[in-house]
C-alpha positions in Angstrom: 37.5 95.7 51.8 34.4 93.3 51.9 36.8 90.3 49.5 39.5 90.7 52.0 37.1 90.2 55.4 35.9 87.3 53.2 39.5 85.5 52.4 39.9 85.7 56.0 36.7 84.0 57.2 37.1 81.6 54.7 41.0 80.6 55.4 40.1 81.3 59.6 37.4 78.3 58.8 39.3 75.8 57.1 42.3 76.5 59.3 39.9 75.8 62.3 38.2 72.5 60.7 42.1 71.1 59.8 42.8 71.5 63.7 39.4 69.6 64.8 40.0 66.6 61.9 43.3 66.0 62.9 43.0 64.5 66.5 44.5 61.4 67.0 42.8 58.4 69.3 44.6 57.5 72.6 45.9 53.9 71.9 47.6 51.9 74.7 50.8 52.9 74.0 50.1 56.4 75.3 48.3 54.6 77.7 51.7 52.9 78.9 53.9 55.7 79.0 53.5 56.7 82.0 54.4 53.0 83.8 58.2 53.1 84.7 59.6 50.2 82.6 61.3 47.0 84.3 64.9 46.9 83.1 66.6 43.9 84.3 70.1 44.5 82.9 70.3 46.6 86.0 70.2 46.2 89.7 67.1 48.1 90.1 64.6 45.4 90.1 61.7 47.3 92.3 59.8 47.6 89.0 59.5 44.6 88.0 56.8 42.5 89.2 57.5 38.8 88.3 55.9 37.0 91.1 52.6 35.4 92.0 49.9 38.5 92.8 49.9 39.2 96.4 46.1 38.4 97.1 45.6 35.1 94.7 41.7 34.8 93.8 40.2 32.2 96.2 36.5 31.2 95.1 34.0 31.7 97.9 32.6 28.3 100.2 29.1 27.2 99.2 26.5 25.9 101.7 26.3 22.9 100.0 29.8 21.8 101.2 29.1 22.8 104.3 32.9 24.3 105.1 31.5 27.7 106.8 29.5 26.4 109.6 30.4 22.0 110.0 26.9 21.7 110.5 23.9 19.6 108.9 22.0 21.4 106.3 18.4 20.8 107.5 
């Protein structure tokens, strides 16, 4: 009775290590799959997003070019 309890432990064990080693690492195609694709064989075009970006970066003013205020920098 005590070989049999040990079989199990033994075979409970490796079976537990197998399912721990064999995880697999997120990569960016998971990542992707949950974007709705852009198909443009059809009408549907909502998804696809082709144009400029709404807000375009625009870099800040400095006070040396004096563009916030017009006036002299004393």
């Amino acid at each position: 009775m005590g070989t049999s309890k040990a079989v199990i432990f033994i075979a409970m064990t490796l079976l537990l290590a197998s399912i721990t080693c064999e995880g697999r690492q997120i990569d960016y195609g998971a990542l992707d799959r949950n974007r709705i694709p852009c198909n443009r064989r059809t009408n549907n075009m909502k998804n696809c997003h082709t144009g400029r970006p709404a807000n375009p970066y625009v870099r800040g003013c400095e006070k040396i070019n004096r563009c916030r205020s017009g006036k002299d920098i004393s």
